[in-house]
N, C-alpha and C positions, 0 to 999 in steps of 0.2 A: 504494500500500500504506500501509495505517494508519502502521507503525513510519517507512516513508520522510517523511509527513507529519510526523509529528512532529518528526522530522529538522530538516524545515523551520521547524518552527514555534518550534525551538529552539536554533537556532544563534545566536542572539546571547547567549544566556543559557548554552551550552553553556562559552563562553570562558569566562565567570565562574565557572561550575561547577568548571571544569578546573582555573583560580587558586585555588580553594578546595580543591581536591584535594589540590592543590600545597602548601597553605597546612599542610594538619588533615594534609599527612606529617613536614612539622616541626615541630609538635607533640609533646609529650613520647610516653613508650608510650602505647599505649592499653590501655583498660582491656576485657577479655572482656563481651559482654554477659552479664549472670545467665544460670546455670543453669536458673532457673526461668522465665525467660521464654523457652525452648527446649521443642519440644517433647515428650512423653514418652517413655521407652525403654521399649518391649517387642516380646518377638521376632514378635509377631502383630501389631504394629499395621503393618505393611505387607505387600502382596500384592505380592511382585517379579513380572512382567508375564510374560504366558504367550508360549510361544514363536510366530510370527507366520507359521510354516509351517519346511519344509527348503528349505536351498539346494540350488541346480542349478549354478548356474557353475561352469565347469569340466570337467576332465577326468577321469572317473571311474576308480577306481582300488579296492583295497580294500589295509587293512592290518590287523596285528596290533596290539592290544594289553594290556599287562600286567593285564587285566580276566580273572576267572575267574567265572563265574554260579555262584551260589548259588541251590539250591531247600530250600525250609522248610516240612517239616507243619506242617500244622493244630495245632499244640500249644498248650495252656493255657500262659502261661508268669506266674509271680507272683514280685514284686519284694516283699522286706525291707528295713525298713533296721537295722543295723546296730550297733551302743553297745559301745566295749569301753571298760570302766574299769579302770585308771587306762589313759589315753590315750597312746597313741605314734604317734610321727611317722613311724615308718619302715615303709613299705608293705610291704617284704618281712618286717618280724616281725610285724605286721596278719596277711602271709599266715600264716606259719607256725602265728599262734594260733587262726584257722579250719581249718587244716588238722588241728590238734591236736584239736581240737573234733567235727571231721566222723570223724578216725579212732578217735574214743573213744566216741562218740555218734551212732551211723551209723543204729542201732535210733529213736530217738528223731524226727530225719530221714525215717522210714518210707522207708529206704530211699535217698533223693533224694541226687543228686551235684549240689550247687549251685557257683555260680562265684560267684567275688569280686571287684572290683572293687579292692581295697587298703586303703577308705576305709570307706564308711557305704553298700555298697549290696550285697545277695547275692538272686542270680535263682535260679528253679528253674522245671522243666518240668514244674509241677503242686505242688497245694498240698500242704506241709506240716501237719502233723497239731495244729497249735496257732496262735493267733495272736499272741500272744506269752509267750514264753520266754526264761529267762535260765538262763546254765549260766556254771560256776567251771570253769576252766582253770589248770590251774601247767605255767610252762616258763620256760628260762633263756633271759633276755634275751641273744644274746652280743655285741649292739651295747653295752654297757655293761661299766664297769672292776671288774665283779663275775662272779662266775659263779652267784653265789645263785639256784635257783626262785624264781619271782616266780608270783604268784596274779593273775589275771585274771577278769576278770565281763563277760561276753560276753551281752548281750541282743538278743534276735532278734524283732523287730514286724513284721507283717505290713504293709504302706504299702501297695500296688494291684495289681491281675490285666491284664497287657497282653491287648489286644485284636490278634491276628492279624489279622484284616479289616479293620481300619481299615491296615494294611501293603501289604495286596493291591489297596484301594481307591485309594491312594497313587499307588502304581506301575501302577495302571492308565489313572490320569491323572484319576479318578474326585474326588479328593479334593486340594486343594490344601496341607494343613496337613499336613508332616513329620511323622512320627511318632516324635518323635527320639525317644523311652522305649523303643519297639522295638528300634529299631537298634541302639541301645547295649548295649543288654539280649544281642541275637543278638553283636556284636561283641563282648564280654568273652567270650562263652561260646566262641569262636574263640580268644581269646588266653589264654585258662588253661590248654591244655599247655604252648605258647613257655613262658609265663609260668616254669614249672618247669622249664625247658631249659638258659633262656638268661638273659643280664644285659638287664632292661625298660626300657627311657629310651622315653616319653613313648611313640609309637606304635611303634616299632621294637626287636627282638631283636637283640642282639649275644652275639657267640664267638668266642673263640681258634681256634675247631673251622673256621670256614669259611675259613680260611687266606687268602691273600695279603696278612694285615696284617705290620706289621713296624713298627721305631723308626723316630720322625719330627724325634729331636732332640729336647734339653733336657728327658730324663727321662720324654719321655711316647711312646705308641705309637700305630698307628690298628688297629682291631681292624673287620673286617667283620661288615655281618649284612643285615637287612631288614628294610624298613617294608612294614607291614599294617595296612588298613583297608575296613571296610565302609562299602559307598556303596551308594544307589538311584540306580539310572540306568535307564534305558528299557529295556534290555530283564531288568532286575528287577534282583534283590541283586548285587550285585559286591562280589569283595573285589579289592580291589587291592596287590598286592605286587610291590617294587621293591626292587633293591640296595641298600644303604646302607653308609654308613663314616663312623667318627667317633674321636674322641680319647679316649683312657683312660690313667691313670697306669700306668708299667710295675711290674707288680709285683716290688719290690727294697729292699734296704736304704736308709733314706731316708739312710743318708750316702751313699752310689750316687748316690741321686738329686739330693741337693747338689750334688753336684760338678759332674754335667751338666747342673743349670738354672744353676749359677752360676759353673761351671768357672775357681774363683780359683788362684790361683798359690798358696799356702800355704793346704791342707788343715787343717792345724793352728789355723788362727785365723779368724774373719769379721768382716768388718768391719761398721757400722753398717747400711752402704745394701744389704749384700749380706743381712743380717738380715732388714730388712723387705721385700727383695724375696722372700725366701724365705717368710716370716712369711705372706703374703700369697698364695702360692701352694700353700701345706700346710694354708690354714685350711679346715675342713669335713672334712680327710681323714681316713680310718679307718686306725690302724695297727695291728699287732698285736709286742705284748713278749715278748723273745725270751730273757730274764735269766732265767727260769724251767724248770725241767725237769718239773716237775709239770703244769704247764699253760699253754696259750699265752691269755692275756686283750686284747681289742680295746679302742682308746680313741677316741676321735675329737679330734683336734686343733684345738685353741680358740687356739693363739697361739703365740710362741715368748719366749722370757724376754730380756729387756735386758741381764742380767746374765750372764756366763759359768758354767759348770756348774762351777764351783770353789769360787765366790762360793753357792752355792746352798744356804744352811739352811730348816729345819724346825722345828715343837715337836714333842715327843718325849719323851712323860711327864714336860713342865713342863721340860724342857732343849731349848736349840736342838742342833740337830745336821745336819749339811750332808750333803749328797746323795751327797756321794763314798763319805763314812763307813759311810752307809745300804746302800748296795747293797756295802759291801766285809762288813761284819759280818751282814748279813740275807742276800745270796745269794751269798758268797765271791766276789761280781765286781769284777777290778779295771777300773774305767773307764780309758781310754785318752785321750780326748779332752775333757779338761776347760778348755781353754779355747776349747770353743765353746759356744755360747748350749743351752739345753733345751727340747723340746716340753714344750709344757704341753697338758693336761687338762682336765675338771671346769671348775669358773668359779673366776671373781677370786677367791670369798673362800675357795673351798676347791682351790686347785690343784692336779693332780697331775702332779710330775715326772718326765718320761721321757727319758735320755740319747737321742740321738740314734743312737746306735750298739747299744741294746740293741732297735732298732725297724724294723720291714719294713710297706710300706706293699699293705695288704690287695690282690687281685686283684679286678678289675670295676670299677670306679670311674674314672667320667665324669671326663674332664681338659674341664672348662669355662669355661675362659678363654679369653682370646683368643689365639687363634696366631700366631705370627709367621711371615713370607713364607716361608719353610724348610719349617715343619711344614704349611703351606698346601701347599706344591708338591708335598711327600713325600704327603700326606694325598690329595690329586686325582690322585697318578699311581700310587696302590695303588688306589684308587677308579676308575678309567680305564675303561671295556670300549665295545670297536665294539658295535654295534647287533645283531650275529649271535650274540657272546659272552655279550651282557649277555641278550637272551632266551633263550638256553640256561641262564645263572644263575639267571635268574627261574625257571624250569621244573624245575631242579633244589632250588630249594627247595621248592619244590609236593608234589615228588613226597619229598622227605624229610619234609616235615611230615606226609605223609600221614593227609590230613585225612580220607580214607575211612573208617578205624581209630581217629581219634580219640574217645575216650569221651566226651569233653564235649559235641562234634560229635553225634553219635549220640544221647545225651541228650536235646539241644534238639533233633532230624530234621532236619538238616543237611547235605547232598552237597553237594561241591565240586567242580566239572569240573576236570580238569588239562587244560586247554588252553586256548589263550590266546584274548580275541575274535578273532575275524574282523568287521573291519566298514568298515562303506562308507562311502569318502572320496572326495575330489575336489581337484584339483593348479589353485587357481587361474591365470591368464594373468600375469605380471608384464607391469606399465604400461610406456607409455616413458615413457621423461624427455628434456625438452629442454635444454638447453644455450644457447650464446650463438651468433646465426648469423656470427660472423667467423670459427668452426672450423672446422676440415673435418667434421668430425661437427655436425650440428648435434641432430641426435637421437640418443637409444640405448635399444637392444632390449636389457637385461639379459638372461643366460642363468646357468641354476640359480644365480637371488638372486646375481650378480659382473657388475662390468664394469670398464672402465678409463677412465684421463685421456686418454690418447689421442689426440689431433687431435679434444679439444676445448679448449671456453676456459670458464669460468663464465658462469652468464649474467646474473648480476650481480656484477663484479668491486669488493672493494672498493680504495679509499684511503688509502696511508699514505705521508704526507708527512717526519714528524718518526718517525724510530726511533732507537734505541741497544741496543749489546750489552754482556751485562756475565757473565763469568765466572767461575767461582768455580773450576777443573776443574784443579789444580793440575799434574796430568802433561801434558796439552793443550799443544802450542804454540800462542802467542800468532796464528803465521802460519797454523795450519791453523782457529784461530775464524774469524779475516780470512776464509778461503777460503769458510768454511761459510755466513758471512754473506752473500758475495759469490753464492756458488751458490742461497740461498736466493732472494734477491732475485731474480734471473736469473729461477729457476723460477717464482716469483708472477708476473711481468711477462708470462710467453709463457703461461700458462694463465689470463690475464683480469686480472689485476688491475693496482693503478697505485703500485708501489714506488720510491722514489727508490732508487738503488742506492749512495748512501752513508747513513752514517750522521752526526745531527745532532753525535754525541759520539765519536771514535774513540779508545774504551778495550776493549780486547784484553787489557792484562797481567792473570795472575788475582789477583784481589778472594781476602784472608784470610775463610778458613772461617767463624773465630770469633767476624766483623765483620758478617754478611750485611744486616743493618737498615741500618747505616751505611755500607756499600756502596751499596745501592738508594736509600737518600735522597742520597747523595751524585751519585750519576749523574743522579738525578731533578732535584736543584737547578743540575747543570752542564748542563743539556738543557736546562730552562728559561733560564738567561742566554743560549743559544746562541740559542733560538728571540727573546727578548726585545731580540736587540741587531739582529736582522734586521726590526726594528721592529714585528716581528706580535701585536697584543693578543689576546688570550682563547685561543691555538693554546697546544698542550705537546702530548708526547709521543705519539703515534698507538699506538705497541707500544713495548715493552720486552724483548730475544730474552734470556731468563737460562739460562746451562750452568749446569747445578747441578756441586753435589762430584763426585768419584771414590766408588764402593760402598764403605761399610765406613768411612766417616768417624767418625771419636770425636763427633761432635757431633751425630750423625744427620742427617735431609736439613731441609735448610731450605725444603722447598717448600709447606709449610702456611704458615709465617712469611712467608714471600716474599706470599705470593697472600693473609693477612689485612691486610699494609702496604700492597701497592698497591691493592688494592679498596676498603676500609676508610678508607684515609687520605691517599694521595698521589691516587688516581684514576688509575690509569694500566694498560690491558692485558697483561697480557705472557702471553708463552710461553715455557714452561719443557723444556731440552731436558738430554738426559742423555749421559753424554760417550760414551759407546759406542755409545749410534746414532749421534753425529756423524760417529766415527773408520771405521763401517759405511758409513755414510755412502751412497747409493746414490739414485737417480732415484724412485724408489717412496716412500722413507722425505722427501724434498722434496717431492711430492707430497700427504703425509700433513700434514705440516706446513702447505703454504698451504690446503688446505681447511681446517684450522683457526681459521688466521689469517682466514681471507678473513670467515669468519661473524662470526670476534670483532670486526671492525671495521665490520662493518656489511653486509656483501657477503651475496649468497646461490649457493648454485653450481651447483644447477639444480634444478628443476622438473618437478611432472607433469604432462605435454600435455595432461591431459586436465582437469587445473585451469586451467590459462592459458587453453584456450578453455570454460571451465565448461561442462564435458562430464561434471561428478560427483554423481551423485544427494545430494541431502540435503548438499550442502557447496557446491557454486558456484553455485546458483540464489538464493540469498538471501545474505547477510551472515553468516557464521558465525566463531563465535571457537570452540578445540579447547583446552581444559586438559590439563593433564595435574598429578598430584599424588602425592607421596608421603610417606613419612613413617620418617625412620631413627633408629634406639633404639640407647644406649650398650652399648657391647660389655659381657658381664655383669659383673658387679664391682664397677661403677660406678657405683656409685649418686648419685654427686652430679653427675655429667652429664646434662644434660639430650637428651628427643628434641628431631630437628630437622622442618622443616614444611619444605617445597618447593612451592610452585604455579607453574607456568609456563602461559602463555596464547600461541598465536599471534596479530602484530600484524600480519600481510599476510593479504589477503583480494585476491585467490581463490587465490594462489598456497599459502599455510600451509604455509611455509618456515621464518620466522623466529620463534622465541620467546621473550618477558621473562620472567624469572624474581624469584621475590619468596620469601622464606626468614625463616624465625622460629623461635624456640626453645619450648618449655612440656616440661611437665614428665617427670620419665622414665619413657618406656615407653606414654605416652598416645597411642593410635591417634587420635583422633578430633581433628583439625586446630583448634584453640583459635583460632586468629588469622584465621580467612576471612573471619568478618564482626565489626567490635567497634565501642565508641561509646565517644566519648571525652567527660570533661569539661571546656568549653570555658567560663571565666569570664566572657566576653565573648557566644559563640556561641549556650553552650547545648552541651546533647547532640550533640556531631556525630558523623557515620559514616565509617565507614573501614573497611580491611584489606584483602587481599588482595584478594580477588579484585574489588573497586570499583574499587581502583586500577589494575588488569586491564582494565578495563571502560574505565575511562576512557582509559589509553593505547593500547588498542583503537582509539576513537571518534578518540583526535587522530593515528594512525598513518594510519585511511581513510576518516577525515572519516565513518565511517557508524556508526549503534550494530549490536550483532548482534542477527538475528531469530532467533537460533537459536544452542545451547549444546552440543556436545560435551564429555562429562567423561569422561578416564581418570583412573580413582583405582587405583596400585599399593597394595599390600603389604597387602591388608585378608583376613583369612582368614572363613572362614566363618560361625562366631558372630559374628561383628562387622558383617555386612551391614546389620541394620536400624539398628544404632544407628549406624554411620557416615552409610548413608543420611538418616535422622531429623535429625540433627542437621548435617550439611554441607551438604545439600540444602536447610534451614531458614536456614542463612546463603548460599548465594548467590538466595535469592530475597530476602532481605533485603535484601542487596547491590544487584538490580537497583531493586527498589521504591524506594531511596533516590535512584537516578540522574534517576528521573521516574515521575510517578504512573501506575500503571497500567502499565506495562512489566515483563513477563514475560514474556520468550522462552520456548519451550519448551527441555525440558533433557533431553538422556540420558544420562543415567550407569551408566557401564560400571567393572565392576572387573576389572582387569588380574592374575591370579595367575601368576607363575612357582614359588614354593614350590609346587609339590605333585609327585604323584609316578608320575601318567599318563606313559608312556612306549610312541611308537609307532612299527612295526618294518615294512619293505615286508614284503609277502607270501610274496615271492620273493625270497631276498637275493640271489641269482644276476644276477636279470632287472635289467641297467643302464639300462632306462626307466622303470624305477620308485624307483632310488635316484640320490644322487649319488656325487661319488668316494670319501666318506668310509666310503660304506654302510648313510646313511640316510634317509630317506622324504624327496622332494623340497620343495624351498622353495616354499610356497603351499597346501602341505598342510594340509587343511582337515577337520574332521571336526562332525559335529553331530545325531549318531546314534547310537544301539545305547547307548555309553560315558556319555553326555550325559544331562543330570538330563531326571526323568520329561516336566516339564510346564514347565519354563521355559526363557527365552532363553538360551543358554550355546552356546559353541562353543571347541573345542582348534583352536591356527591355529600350525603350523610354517612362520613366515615364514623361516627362516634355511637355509642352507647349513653342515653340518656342518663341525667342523672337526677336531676328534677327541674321544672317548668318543662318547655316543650321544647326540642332538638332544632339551631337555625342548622341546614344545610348550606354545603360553604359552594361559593357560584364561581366555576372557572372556565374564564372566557380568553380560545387562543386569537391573541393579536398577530403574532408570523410562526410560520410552521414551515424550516424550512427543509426539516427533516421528514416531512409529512408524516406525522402521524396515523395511526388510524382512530375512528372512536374507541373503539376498546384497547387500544394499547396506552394511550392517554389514561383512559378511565382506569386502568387498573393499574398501572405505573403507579399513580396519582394516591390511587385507597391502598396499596402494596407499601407507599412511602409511611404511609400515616401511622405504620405499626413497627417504625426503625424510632421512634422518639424514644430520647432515651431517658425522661425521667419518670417513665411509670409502667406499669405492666398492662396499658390497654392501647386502643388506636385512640390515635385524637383527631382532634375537628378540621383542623386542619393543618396541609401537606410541612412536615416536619420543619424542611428550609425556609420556610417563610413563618415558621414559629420559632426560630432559633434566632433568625434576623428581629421579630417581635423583642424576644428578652434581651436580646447584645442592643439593641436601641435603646429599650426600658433602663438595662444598666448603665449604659452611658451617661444618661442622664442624673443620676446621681453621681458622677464625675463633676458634674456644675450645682447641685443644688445646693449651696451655701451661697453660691455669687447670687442664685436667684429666686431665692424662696421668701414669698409674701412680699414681694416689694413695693414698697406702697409711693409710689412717684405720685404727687399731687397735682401736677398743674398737665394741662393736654399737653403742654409744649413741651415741655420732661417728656411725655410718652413718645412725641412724634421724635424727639430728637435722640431717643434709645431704638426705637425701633429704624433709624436709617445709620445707628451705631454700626463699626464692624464689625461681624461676628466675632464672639468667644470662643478660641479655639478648645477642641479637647483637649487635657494632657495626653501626651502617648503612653499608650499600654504597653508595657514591660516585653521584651521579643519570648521569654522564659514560659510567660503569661498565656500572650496571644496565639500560643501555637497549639496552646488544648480548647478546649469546651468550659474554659472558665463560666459563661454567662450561665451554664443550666441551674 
């Protein structure tokens, strides 16, 4: 084979290559190649690859899902856009002032019931009797601290006539180009009753009305509702609608709500830090003033004051006069709480003060922060439903919307079936796996995606010579870490692996909370003299087992800090364990533990038979490496955090077990991976290459001495508008990437996008029938679907690799963007659920495909490499925010080379 020659003809230059590899990574950052020598973005410049047939494998099955068909007359439908002057930002008084518009000038309309979009777009089902027209509107804004009529100048432009046939051409497989102006056009016109129902966040309705919400802690509540969207799939319009739950401020007295986000010990006063923690979590909210009997007026809060509400003057016809005075002589109110800080209003130069106790904070309004593990747990176990509950709720919103009777509906010739698909799937075979043959098992037949350790061994056990324990876990007796150690060790030894069963350093007593850096450096330089006086050069620490705090520490956990010292700077692995599993303690929970260990030091714990004798279409017949990639964005707020990049590659070939992981920072909220390929300036060298995935490439080649002839790519977290240009542009740097390894090298590449966000949900047929479900209730592990639900004309397939565990199973949606190895469906499909049971930290298949869960946690852990630069930071003024967020990004530290070459992140 070409590539194996080359092989040959390049292995004396390969070494030099590899040194220079080694060379241009310690070199300073590197610089992104220009934007412009990338290729262009547009959503047409690529044809994502038609689907290459249906799969067969498998056991045939059929299920439900949350898909409803949609049929649409032949209707004319013609799109406006929209101009309302003076301009406002808030969708729902947008609506209000077309609606104002439609109900006063319906005559002019001829008639027509148009939908609106919130912004600059309004559809109708037949034209309008002008092309364009402008009409005057007066209404009271009551987002604002006035109640005055406000005049509006609403201009209506005709922009173009959708074409229904080119819809029908679509979906018949006839035509390859989306016809998103359609779509969209059809899906508003579905969501302007909700629209008037309910509270609108992005695709989903929310209500008080559809009950099971309730408080979730610190002032805020989860409120239920549902996400709706129209899709084209094969067997035509679907709209799909799913449960949903989310976070909202409880509507209440914001001193109420002080006290439960900040619940201080004297009500009466606040301190600096509780200030800005509150400042920060009331900025954007709408409240409405309560000091008045005449009228209730809404403000929106821009900040809170520095100063106490005692301290607080004014001008006032050329006199100062203080805010106590004002409200006691203007609305006979006497304030109560003046010495805590004031909502403010309006902007810097003109602000309006508002006690905090004459204020209730408006109802419907999104809590969009980030939650803490409490409102997390409260938030998923009011959101909770089995598989049988949650498609009766789905069914029951059907039938309330009752879309039959909707006008809008009706308007544009619109039926909606109330009943869910039915459509044909198929229960892949789960692979075996081998094991090590000194067990008693040396193989294993998983059953419904589980198995066990059992009377096996791994089948590559790793090495740990030098280890130490260091605890932090203050209630802990010192004898019961000894023991835990002791039984750790035990357990690695008799399931494969090779543990000394002491430790280099025996320190037991617990390590102060408030010291944790100096702790860990401290044990790390008494392991080095230990290892150092036993004469052994270049050896240190193999692991480091760390008990964190007790829950509920003042200091919070130290396990970001822990895991950016030792990766970052000492070089050293460790595992982090928590004191309540210890005191649990149990053969299972040991278990868990050395499959961890075993990867992070180099081990692997077992294998699919049917790779070890390369028995796997399109993976063991050539040389193949498997990416996996993702990309995690700062929780909202945050604007001076940066996203994180994660690529991970497997370096065994045929087994693709083991994975390296490589992690980078760029800017916030940037999907498209900055750092895969980049060129540095080298004063010496010249332009050299580098980035991820090269250096992938190349520790690939010196893992198995072979280059790959072939590239699998999973890329998570990419939504839908973002396919071409993620495609365009990452798929443009790993061919860059290979071109610079050697001339003329181009494996072929398929790139697959991994979606768990969405909101396909699928239900056996029969909840009854136990051979179609598992225990939990939902559609068995290996479920596979790629029909009926599944886009018109391209590669995509829903694959429920997991076993339920509770609420209802999402299946994970993978859609091929290039295939240039051409797959088949079933060799995809079963690659794909064959990957999901090589995870190495637990003994079931998981949700989804290993590599792009691996790139998930090496991102997640990155991030705690910067959370001290940027946790809670409370920047006050917009212009603070604007001028962090166009700061230059903060770089990673580098991760240790000793580090980076195992499975530290599992």
């Amino acid at each position: 084979m070409a590539l194996q020659k080359a092989d040959e003809r390049t292995s004396s230059s390969s070494a030099t290559a590899a040194a220079a590899e080694q060379s241009n990574l310690q070199t300073s950052r590197a610089v992104v190649a220009a934007p412009g020598s990338l290729p262009p973005v547009s959503s047409k410049a690529e044809k994502f690859p038609a689907r290459p047939g249906f799969g067969t494998v498998g056991k045939r099955c059929r299920v439900r899902a949350n898909h409803f068909l949609v049929q649409v007359a032949d209707k004319n439908i013609y799109h406006y856009d929209v101009a309302i002057y003076p301009e406002t930002r808030s969708r729902d008084h947008n609506r209000s002032i077309i609606n104002e518009l439609v109900r006063l000038h319906r005559q002019h309309l001829d008639g027509r019931v148009p939908v609106y979009d919130g912004r600059k777009s309004i559809y109708t089902a037949g034209a309008l009797p002008f092309k364009n027209q402008e009409f005057v509107i007066k209404l009271v804004n009551a987002n604002r601290g006035n109640q005055r009529e406000e005049e509006y100048r609403v201009t209506i432009k005709h922009a173009s006539n959708l074409d229904l046939y080119n819809l029908q051409q679509f979906l018949a497989g006839r035509h390859r180009e989306l016809p998103q102006d359609i779509i969209q056009a059809l899906d508003i016109a579905l969501r302007e009753c909700p629209t008037t129902k309910y509270v609108s966040i992005s695709r989903s309705f929310f209500s008080q009305s559809f009950g099971h919400g309730g408080p979730i802690g610190n002032g805020v509540e989860c409120w239920r509702g549902y996400y709706q969207s129209l899709r084209p799939t094969q067997m035509g319009l679907s709209l799909n609608i799913d449960i949903s739950a989310t976070s909202f401020y409880k509507a209440q007295p914001v001193m109420a709500f002080a006290v439960e986000y900040l619940n201080p010990r004297d009500t009466s006063r606040m301190s600096d830090q509780d200030r800005l923690k509150l400042k920060k979590a009331l900025r954007g909210v709408r409240v409405v003033a309560t000091h008045r009997t005449d009228k209730k007026i809404r403000y929106k809060i821009t900040g809170i004051t520095s100063a106490p509400l005692k301290d607080l003057t004014f001008d006032q016809d050329g006199t100062r006069m203080s805010v106590v005075d004002y409200f006691r002589e203007q609305y006979n109110y006497s304030l109560r709480y003046t010495n805590l800080p004031c909502l403010q209003a309006g902007s810097d130069n003109r602000p309006i003060y508002l006690p905090m106790e004459v204020c209730n904070i408006v109802e419907g309004q999104r809590y969009s922060r980030k939650l803490n593990e409490r409102q997390v747990s409260g938030i998923l176990k009011m959101a909770c439903e089995r598989p049988a509950q949650r498609e009766k709720s789905v069914l029951d919103i059907v039938n309330r919307n009752n879309y039959g009777n909707d006008s809008f509906s009706k308007e544009f010739g619109m039926k909606v079936t109330n009943q869910l698909a039915l459509v044909d799937a198929r229960v892949l075979p789960a692979p075996r796996l081998k094991y090590h043959d000194s067990g008693r098992d040396k193989v294993c037949d998983p059953s419904v995606g589980q198995w066990n350790m059992n009377n096996k061994k791994f089948v590559n056990g790793g090495s740990i010579n030098y280890w130490a324990c260091l605890t932090f876990a203050s209630r802990m007796h010192p004898k019961d870490v000894g023991m835990f150690c002791n039984d750790l060790a035990r357990m690695c030894n008799s399931i494969g692996m090779q543990m000394n069963m002491k430790p280099c350093v025996d320190i037991t007593q617990p390590s102060r909370q408030d010291s944790v850096e100096s702790a860990v450096r401290n044990i790390h330089r008494l392991s080095a003299q230990v290892i150092a006086q036993q004469g052994l050069v270049g050896k240190q620490l193999d692991l480091l087992i760390i008990v964190l705090p007790d829950t509920n520490v003042p200091y919070g956990s130290p396990y970001g800090r822990i895991k950016r010292l030792c990766e970052t700077e000492l070089g050293v692995i460790t595992q982090c364990c928590l004191p309540v599993k210890l005191q649990k303690g149990g053969k299972q929970y040991l278990e868990n533990l050395s499959m961890k260990i075993n990867v992070k030091v180099g081990g692997r714990n077992m294998v699919l038979e049917n790779a070890l004798y390369k028995r796997i279409p399109l993976l063991t017949d050539v040389p193949t490496i498997v990416f996996g990639a993702d990309v995690t964005h700062p929780s909202p707020g945050e604007d001076s955090s940066p996203s994180i990049a994660a690529v991970v590659a497997s370096m065994d070939w045929p087994e693709v077990t083991k994975y390296k992981c490589m992690v980078s920072s760029q800017g916030p909220r940037e999907e498209i991976i900055a750092d895969l390929y980049t060129e540095t300036k080298d004063p010496q060298k010249g332009l050299v290459a580098g980035g991820m995935i090269r250096e992938l490439l190349v520790s690939f080649y010196k893992a198995t001495g072979r280059k790959p002839s072939r590239i699998i790519f999973y890329r998570d977290g990419v939504s839908e508008g973002q396919f071409s240009q993620v495609l365009l542009y990452e798929m443009d740097a790993v061919r860059k990437a290979c071109a610079t390894l050697q001339e003329g090298y181009l494996p072929p590449v398929t790139f697959v996008v991994v979606q768990k966000r969405h909101h396909t949900r699928l239900f056996p047929e029969n909840h009854g029938a136990r051979d179609l479900a598992d225990r939990s209730g939902n559609i068995l592990p290996g479920t596979v679907v790629d029909t009926k639900i599944c886009h018109p004309t391209e590669f995509d397939f829903y694959l429920c690799s997991h076993a339920g565990i509770q609420g209802t199973s999402r299946p994970t949606h993978y859609h091929v963007l290039l295939d240039e190895n051409r797959f088949s469906a079933d060799a995809l499909q079963t690659l794909t659920y064959n990957l999901c049971y090589t995870y190495a930290r637990c003994t079931r298949s998981v949700s989804i495909v290993p590599p792009a869960y691996y790139a998930h946690l090496a991102a997640f852990r990155a991030r705690h490499y910067l959370e001290d630069e940027f946790s809670d930071q409370g920047s006050s003024s917009a212009t603070l925010r604007a001028h962090e967020r166009y700061a230059p990004v903060k770089q990673l530290p580098k991760i240790k080379d000793n580090v980076k070459e195992f499975m530290f992140y599992c």
